[in-house]
N, CA and C atoms of all chains as a GROMACS GRO file, in nm:
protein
  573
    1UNK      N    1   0.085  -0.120   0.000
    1UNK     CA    2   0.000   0.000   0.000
    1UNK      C    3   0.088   0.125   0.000
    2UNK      N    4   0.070   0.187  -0.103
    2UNK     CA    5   0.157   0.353  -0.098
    2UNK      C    6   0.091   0.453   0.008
    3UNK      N    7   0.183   0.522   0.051
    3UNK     CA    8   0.181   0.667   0.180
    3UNK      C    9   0.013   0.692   0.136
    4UNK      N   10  -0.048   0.754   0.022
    4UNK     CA   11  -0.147   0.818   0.010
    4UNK      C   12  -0.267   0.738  -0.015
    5UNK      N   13  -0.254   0.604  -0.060
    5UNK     CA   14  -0.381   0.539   0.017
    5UNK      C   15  -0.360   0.505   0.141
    6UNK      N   16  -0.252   0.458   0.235
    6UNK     CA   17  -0.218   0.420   0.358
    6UNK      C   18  -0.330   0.618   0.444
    7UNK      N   19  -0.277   0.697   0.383
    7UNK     CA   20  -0.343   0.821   0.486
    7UNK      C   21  -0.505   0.814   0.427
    8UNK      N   22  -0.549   0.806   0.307
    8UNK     CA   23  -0.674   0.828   0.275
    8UNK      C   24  -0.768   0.697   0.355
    9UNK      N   25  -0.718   0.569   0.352
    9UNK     CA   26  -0.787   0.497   0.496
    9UNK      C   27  -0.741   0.508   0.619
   10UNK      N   28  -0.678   0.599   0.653
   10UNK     CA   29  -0.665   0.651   0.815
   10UNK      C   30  -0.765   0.772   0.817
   11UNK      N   31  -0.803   0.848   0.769
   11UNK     CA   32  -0.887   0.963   0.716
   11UNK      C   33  -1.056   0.907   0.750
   12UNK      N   34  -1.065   0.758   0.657
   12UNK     CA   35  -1.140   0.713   0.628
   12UNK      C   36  -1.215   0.630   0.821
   13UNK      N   37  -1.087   0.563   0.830
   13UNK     CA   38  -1.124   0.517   0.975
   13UNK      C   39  -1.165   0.578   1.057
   14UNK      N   40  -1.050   0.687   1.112
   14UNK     CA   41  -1.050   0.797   1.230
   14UNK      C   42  -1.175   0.880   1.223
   15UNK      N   43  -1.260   0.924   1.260
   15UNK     CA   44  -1.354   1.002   1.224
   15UNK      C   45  -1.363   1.173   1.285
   16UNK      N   46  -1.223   1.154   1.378
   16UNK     CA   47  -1.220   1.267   1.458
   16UNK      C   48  -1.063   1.319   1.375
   17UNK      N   49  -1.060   1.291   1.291
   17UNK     CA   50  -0.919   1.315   1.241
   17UNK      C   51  -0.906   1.377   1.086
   18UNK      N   52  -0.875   1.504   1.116
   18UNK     CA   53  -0.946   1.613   0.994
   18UNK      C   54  -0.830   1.623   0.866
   19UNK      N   55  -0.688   1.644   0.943
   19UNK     CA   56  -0.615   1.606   0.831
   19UNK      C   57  -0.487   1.567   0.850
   20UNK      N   58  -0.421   1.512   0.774
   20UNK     CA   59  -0.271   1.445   0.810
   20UNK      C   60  -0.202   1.418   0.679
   21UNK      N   61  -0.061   1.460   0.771
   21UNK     CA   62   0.016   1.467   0.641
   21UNK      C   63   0.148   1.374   0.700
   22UNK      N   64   0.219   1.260   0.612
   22UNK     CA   65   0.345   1.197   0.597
   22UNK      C   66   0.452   1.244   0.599
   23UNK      N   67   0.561   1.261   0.664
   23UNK     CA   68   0.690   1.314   0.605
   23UNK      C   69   0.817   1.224   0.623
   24UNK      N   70   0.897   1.223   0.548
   24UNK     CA   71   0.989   1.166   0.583
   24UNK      C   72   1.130   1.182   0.670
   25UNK      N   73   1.249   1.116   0.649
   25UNK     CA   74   1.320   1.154   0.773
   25UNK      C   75   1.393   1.344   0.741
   26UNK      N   76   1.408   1.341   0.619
   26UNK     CA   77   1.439   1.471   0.622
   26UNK      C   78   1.330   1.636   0.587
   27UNK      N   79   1.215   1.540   0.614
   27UNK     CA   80   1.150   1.648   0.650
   27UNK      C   81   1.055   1.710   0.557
   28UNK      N   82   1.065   1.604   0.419
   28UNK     CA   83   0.964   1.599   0.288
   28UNK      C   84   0.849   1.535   0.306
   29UNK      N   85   0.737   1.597   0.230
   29UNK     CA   86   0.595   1.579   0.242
   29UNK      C   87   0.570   1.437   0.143
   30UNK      N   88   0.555   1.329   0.192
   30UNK     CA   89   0.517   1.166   0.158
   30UNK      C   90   0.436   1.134   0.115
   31UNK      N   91   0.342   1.232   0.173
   31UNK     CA   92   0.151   1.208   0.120
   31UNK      C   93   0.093   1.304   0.203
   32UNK      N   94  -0.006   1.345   0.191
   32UNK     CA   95  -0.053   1.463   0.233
   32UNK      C   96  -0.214   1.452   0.206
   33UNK      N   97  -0.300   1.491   0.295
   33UNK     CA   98  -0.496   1.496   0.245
   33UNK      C   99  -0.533   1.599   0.257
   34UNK      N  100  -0.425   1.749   0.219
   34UNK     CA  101  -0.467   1.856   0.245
   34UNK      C  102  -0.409   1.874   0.112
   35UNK      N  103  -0.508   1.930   0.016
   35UNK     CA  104  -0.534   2.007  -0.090
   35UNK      C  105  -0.388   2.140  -0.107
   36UNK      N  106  -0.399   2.199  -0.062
   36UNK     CA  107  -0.336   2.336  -0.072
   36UNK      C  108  -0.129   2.299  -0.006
   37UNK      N  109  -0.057   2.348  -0.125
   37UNK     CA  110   0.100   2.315  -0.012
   37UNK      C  111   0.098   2.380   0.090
   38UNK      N  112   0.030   2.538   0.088
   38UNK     CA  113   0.099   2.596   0.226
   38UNK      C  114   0.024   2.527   0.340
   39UNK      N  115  -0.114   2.494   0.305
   39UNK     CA  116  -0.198   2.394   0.440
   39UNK      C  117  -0.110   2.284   0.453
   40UNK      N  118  -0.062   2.214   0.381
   40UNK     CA  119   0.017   2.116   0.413
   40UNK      C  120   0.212   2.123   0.470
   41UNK      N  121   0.202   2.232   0.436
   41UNK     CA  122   0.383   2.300   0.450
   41UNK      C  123   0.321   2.348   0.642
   42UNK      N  124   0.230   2.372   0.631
   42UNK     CA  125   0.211   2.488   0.846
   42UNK      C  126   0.193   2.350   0.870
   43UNK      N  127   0.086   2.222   0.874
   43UNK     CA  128   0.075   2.135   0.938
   43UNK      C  129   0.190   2.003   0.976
   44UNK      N  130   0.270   2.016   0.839
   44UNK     CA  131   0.421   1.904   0.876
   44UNK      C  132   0.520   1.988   0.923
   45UNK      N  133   0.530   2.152   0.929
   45UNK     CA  134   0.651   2.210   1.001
   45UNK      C  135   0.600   2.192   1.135
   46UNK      N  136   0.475   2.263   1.119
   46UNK     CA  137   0.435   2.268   1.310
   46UNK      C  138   0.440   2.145   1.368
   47UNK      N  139   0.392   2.046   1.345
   47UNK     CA  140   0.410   1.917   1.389
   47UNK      C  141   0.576   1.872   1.381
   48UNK      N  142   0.665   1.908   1.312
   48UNK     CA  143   0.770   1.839   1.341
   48UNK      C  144   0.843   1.955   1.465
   49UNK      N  145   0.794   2.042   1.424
   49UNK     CA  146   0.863   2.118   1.539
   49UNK      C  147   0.865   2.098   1.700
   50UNK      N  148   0.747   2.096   1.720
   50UNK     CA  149   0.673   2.054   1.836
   50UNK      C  150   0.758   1.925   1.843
   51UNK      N  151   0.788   1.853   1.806
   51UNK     CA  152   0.864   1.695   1.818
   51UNK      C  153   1.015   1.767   1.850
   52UNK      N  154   1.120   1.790   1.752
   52UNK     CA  155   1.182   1.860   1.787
   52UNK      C  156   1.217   1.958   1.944
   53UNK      N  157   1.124   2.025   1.961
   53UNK     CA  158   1.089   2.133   2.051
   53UNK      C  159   1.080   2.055   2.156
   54UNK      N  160   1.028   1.954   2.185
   54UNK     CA  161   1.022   1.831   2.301
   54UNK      C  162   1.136   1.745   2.289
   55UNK      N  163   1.193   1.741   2.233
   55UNK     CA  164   1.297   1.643   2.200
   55UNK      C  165   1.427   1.679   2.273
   56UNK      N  166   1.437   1.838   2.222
   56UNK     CA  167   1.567   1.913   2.294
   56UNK      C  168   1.518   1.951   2.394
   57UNK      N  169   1.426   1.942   2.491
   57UNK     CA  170   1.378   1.974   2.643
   57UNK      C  171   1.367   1.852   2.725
   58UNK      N  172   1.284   1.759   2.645
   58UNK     CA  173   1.256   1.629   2.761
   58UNK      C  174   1.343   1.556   2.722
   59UNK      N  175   1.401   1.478   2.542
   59UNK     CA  176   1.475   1.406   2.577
   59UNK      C  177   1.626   1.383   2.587
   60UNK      N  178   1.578   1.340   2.748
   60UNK     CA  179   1.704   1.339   2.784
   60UNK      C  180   1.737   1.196   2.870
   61UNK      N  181   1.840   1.175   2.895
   61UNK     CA  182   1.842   1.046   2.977
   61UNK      C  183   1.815   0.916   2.912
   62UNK      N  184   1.842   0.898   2.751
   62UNK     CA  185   1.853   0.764   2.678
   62UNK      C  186   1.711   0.766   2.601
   63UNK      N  187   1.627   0.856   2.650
   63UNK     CA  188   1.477   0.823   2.586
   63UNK      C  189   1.443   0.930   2.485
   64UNK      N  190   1.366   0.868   2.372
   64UNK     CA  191   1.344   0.993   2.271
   64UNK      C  192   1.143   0.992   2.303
   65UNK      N  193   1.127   1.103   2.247
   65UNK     CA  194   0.980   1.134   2.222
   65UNK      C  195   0.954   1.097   2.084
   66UNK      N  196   0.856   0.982   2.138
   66UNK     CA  197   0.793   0.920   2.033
   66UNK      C  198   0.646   0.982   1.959
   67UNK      N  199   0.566   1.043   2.025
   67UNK     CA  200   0.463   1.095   2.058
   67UNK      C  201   0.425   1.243   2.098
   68UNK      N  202   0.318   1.297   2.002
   68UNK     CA  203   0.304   1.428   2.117
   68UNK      C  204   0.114   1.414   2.107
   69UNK      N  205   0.076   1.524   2.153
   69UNK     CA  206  -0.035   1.534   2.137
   69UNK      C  207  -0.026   1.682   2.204
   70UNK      N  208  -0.075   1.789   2.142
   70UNK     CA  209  -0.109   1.914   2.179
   70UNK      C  210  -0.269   1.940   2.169
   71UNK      N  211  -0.341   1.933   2.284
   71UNK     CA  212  -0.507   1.957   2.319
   71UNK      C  213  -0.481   2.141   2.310
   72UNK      N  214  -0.572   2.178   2.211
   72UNK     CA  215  -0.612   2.323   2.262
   72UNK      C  216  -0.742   2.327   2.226
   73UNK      N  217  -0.814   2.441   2.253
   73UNK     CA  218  -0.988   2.476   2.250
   73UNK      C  219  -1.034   2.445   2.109
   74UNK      N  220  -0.971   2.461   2.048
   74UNK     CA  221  -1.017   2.482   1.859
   74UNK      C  222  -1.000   2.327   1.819
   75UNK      N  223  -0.906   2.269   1.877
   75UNK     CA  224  -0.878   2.142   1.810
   75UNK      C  225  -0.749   2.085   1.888
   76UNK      N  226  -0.721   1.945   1.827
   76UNK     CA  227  -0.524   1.876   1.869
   76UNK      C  228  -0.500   1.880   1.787
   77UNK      N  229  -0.351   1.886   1.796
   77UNK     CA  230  -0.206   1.759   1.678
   77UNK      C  231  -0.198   1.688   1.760
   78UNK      N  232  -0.118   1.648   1.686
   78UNK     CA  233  -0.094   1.517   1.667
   78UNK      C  234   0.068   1.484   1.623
   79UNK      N  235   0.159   1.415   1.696
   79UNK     CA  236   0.270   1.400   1.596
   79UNK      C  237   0.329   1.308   1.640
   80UNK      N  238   0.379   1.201   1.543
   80UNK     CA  239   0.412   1.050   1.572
   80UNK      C  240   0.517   1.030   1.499
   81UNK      N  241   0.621   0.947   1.535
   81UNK     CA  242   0.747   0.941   1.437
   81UNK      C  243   0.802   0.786   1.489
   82UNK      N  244   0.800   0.747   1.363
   82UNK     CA  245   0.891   0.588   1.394
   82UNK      C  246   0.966   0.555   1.302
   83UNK      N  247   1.127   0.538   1.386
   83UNK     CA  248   1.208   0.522   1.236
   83UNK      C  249   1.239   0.664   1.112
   84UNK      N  250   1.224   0.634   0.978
   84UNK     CA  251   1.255   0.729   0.903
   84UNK      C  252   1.142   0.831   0.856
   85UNK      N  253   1.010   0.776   0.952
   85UNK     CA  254   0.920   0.864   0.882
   85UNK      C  255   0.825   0.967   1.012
   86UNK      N  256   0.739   1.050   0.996
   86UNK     CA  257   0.689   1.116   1.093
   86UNK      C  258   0.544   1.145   1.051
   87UNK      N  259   0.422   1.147   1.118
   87UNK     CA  260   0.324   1.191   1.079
   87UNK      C  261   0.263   1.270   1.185
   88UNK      N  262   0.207   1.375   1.139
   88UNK     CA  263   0.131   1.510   1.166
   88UNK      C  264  -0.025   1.487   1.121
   89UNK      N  265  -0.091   1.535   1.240
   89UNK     CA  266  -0.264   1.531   1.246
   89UNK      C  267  -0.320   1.597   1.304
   90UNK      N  268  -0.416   1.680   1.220
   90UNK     CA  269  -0.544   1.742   1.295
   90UNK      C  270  -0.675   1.686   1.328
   91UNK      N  271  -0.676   1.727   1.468
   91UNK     CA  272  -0.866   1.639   1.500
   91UNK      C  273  -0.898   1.753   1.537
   92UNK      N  274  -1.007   1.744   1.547
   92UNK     CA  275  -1.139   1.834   1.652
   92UNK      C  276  -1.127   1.861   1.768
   93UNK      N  277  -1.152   1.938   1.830
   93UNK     CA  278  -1.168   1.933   1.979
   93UNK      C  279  -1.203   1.803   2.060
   94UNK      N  280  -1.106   1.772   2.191
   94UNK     CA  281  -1.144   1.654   2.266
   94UNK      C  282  -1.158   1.545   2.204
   95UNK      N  283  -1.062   1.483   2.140
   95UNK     CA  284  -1.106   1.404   2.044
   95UNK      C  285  -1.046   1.246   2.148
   96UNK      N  286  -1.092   1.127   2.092
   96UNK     CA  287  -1.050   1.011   2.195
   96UNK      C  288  -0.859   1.021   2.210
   97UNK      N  289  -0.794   1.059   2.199
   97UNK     CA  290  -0.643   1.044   2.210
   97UNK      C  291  -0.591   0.938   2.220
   98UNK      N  292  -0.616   0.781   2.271
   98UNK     CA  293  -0.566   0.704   2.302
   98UNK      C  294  -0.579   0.601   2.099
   99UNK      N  295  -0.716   0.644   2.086
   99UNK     CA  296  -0.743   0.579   1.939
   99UNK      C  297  -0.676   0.647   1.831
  100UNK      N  298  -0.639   0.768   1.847
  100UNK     CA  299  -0.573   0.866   1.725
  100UNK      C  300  -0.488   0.835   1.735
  101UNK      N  301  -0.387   0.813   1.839
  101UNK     CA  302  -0.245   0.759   1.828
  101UNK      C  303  -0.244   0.589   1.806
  102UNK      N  304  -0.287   0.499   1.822
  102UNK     CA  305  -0.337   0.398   1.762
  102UNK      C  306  -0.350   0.410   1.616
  103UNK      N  307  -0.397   0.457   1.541
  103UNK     CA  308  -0.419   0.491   1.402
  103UNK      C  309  -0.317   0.515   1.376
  104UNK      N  310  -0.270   0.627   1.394
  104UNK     CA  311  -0.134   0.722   1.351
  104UNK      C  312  -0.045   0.582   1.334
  105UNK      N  313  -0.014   0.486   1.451
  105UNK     CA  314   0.078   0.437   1.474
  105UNK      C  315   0.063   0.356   1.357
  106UNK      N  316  -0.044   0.321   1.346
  106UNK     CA  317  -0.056   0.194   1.254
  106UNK      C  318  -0.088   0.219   1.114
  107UNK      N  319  -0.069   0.362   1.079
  107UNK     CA  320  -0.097   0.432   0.974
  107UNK      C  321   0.094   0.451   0.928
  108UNK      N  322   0.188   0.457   1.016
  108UNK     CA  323   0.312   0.483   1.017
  108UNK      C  324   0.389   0.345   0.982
  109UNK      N  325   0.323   0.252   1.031
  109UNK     CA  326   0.382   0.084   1.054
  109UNK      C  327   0.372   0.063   0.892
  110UNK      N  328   0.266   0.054   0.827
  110UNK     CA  329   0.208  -0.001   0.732
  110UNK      C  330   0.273   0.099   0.624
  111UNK      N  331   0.253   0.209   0.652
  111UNK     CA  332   0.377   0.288   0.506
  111UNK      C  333   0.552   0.242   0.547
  112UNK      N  334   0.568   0.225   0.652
  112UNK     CA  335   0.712   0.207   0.658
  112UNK      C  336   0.730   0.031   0.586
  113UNK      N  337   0.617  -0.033   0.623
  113UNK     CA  338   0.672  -0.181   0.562
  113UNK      C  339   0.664  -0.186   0.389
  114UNK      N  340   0.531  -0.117   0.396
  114UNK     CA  341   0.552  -0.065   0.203
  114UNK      C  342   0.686  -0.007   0.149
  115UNK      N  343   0.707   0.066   0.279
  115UNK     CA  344   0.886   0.132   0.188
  115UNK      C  345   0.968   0.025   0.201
  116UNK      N  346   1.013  -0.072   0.318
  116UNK     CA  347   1.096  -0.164   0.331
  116UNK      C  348   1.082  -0.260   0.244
  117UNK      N  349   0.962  -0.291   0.215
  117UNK     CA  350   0.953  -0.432   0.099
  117UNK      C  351   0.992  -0.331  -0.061
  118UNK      N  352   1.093  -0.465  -0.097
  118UNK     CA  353   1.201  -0.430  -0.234
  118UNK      C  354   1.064  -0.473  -0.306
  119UNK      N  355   1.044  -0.386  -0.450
  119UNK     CA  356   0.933  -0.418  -0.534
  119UNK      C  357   1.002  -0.523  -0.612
  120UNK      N  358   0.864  -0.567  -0.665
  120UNK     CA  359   0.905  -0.658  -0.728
  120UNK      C  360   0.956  -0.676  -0.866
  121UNK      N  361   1.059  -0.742  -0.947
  121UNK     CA  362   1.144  -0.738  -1.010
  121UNK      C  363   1.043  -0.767  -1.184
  122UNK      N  364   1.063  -0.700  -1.266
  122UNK     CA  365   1.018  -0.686  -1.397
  122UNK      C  366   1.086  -0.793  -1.449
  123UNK      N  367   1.026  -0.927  -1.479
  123UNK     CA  368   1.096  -1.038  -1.573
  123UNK      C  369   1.135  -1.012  -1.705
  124UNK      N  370   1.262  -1.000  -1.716
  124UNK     CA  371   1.335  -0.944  -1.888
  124UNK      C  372   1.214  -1.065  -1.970
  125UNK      N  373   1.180  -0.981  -2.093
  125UNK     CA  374   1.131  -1.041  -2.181
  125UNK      C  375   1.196  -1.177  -2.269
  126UNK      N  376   1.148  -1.252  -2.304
  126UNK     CA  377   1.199  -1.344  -2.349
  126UNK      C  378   1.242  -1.386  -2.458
  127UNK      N  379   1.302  -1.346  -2.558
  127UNK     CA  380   1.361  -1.328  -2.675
  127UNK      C  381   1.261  -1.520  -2.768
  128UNK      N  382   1.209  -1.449  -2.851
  128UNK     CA  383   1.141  -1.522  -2.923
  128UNK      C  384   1.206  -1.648  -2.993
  129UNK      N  385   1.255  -1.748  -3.013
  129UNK     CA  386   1.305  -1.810  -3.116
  129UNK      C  387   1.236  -1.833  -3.231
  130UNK      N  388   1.330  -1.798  -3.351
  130UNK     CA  389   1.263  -1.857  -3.452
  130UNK      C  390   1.195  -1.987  -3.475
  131UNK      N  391   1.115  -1.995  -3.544
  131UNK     CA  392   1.020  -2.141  -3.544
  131UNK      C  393   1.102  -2.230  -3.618
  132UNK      N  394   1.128  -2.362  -3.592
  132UNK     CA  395   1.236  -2.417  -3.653
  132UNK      C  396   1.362  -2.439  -3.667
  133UNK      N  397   1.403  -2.329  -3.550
  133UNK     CA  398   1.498  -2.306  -3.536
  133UNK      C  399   1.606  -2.405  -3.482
  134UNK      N  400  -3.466   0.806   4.995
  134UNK     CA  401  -3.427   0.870   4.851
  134UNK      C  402  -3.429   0.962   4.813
  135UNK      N  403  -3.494   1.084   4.905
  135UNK     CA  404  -3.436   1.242   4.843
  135UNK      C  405  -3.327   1.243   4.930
  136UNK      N  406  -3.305   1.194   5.046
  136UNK     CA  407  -3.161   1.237   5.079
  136UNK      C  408  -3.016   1.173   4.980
  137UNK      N  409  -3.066   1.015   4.940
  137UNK     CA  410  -2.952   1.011   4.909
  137UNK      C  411  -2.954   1.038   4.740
  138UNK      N  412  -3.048   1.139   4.673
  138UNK     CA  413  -3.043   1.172   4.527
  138UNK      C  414  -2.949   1.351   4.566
  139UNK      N  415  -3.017   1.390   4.717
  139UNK     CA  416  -2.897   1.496   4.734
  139UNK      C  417  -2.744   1.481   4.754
  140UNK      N  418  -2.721   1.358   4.821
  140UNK     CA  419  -2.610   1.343   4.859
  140UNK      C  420  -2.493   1.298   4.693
  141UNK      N  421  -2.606   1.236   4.627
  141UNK     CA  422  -2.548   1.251   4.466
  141UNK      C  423  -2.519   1.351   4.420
  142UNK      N  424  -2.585   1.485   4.425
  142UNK     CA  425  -2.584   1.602   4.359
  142UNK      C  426  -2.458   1.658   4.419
  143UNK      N  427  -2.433   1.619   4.552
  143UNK     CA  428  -2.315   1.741   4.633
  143UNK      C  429  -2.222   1.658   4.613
  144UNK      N  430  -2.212   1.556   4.568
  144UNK     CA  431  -2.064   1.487   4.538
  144UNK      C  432  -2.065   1.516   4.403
  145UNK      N  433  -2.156   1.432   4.327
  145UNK     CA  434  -2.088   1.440   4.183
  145UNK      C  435  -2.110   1.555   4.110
  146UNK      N  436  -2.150   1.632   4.142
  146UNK     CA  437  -2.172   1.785   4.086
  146UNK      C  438  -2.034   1.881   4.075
  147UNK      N  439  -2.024   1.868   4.207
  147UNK     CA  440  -1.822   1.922   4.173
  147UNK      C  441  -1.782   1.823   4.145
  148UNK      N  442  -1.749   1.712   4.073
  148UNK     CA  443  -1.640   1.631   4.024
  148UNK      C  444  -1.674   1.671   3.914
  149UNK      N  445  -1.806   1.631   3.816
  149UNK     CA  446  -1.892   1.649   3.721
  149UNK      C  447  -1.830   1.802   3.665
  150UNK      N  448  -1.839   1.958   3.744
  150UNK     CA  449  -1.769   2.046   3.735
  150UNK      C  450  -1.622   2.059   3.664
  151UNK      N  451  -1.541   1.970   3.791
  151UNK     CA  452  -1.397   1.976   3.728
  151UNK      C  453  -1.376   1.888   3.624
  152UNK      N  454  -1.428   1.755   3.631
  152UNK     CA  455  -1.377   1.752   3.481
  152UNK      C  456  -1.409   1.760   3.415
  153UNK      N  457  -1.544   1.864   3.356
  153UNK     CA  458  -1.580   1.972   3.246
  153UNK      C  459  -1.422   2.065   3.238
  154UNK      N  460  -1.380   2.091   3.313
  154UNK     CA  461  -1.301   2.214   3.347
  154UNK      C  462  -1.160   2.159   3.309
  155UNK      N  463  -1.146   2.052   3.342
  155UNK     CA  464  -0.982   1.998   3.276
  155UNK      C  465  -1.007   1.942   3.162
  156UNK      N  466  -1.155   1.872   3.110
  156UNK     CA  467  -1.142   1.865   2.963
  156UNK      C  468  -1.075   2.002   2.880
  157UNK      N  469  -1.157   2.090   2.944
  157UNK     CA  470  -1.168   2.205   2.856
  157UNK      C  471  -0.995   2.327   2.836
  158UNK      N  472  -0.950   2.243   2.929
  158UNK     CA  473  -0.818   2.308   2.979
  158UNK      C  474  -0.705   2.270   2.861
  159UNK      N  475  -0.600   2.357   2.787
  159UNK     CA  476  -0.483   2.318   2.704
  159UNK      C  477  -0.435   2.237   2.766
  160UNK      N  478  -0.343   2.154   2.703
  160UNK     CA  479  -0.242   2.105   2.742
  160UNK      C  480  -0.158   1.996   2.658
  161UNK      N  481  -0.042   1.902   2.693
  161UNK     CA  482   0.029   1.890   2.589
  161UNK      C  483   0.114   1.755   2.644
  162UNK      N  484   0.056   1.638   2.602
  162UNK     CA  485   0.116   1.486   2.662
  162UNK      C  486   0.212   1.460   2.567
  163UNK      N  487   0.304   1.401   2.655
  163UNK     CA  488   0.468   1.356   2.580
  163UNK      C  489   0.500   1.203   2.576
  164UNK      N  490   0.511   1.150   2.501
  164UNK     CA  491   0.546   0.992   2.486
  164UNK      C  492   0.653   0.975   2.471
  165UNK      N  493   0.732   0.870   2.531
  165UNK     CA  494   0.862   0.840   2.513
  165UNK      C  495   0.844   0.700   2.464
  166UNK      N  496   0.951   0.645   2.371
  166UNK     CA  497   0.976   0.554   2.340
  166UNK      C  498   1.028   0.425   2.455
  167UNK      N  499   1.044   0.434   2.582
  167UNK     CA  500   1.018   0.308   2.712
  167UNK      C  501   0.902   0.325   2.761
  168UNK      N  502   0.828   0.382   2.712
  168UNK     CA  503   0.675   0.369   2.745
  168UNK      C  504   0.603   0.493   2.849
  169UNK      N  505   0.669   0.516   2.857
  169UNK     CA  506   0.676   0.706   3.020
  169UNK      C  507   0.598   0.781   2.890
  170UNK      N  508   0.506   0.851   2.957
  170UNK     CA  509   0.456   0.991   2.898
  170UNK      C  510   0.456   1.112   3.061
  171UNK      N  511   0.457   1.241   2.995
  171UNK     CA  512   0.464   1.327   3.066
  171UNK      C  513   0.361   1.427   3.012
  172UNK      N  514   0.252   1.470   3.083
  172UNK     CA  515   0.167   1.602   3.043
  172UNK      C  516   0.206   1.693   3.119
  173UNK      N  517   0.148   1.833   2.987
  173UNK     CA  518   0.209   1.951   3.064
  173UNK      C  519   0.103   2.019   3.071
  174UNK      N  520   0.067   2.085   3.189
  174UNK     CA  521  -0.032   2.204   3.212
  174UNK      C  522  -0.034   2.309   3.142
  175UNK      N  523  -0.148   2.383   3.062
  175UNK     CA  524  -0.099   2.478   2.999
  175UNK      C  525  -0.038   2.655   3.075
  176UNK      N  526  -0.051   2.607   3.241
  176UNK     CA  527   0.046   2.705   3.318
  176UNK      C  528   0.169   2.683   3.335
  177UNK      N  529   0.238   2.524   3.271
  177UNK     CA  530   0.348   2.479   3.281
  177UNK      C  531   0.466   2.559   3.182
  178UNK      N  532   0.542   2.604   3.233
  178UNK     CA  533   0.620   2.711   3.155
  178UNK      C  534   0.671   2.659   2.986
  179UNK      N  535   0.665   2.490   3.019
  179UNK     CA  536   0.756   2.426   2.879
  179UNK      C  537   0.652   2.388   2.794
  180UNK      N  538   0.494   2.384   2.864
  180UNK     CA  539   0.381   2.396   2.733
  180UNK      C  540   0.361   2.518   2.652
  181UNK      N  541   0.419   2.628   2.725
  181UNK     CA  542   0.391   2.735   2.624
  181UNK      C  543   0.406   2.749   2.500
  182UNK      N  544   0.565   2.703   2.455
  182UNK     CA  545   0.614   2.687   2.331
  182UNK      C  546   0.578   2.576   2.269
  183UNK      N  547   0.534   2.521   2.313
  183UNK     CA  548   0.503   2.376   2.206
  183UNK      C  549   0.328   2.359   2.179
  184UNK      N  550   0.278   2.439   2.277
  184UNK     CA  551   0.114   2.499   2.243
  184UNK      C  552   0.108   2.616   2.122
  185UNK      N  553   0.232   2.729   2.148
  185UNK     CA  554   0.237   2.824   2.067
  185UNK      C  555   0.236   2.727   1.899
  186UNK      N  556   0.343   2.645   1.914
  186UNK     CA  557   0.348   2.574   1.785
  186UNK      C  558   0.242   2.498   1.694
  187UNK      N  559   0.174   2.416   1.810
  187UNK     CA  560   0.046   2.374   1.811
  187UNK      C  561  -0.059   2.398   1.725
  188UNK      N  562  -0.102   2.599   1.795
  188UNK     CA  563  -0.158   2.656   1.778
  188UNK      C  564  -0.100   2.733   1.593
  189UNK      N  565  -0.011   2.734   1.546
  189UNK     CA  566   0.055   2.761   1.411
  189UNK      C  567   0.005   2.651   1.330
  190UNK      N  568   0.018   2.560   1.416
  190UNK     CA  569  -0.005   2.440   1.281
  190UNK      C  570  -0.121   2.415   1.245
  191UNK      N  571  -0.193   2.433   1.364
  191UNK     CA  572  -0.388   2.456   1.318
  191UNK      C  573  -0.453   2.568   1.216
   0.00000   0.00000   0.00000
């Protein structure tokens, strides 16, 4: 399954989960369900930042931040990172938190094994012999 | 049974209260990869910046 059907059935599942975007380890947009780049450029900077931004404060002492979740009045993010890739999400206000990161996670698992599995190999054509030959 | 439908009202009415009141409250949970999370109050000095960010990306 590629990044952008992998997010369009997380979209599809989540019902409190308005939009989300893929990025990878250096920080490029993977797949995205927001229409517009700059909607999609504020939602994967702010979200990686916030990771970042927690990263150089809390981790410390052998442990990284895997996870964030920022609750404010208007709505959450969301920001999840495993390995080479990171994903960023908007929900609604009060939304279940324990199921959005569940998703996310398993929205992250399933594009990372699509990238890890080598595609599969195009069989060279088979050179015809002449009849009789 | 009107006493103890009052004695319902004066307990769970302020609990019922506050956690209307901490739903409704910012704030900003941290996951670590050994399994520890940490939330921050949004009076907590180190939610500010990462709410400010939050609040950009919405």
């Amino acid at each position: 399954m590629d990044a952008a059907s992998a997010l369009a059935d997380l979209t599809e599942i989540s019902s409190q989960l308005e939009e989300a975007v893929l990025v990878d380890g250096e920080g490029a947009v993977v797949a995205s369900t927001i229409a517009d780049d700059s909607g999609t450029q504020r939602l994967a900077g702010g979200g990686l930042a916030m990771l970042e931004a927690a990263e150089a404060r809390f981790g410390t002492g052998g442990r990284a931040v895997t996870q964030i979740e920022a609750s404010l009045s208007e709505g959450s993010i969301f920001a999840a990172r495993d390995g080479n890739l990171a994903i960023v999400a908007r929900t609604s206000a009060a939304p279940a938190s324990g199921l959005v990161l569940y998703d996310l996670r398993s929205c992250l698992r399933t594009v990372a094994e699509a990238r890890e599995k080598p595609k599969p190999r195009r069989r060279a054509a088979r050179k015809s012999e002449p009849a009789g030959a | 049974m009107r006493r103890a439908l009052g004695l319902l009202v004066l307990v769970g009415g302020p609990l019922y209260l506050r956690r209307r009141r901490d739903a409704r409250r910012e704030r900003v949970h941290l996951h670590f990869d050994d399994g520890s999370t940490v939330t921050l109050a949004d009076d907590a000095p180190e939610a500010a910046r990462l709410l400010a960010l939050a609040r950009r990306a919405l």
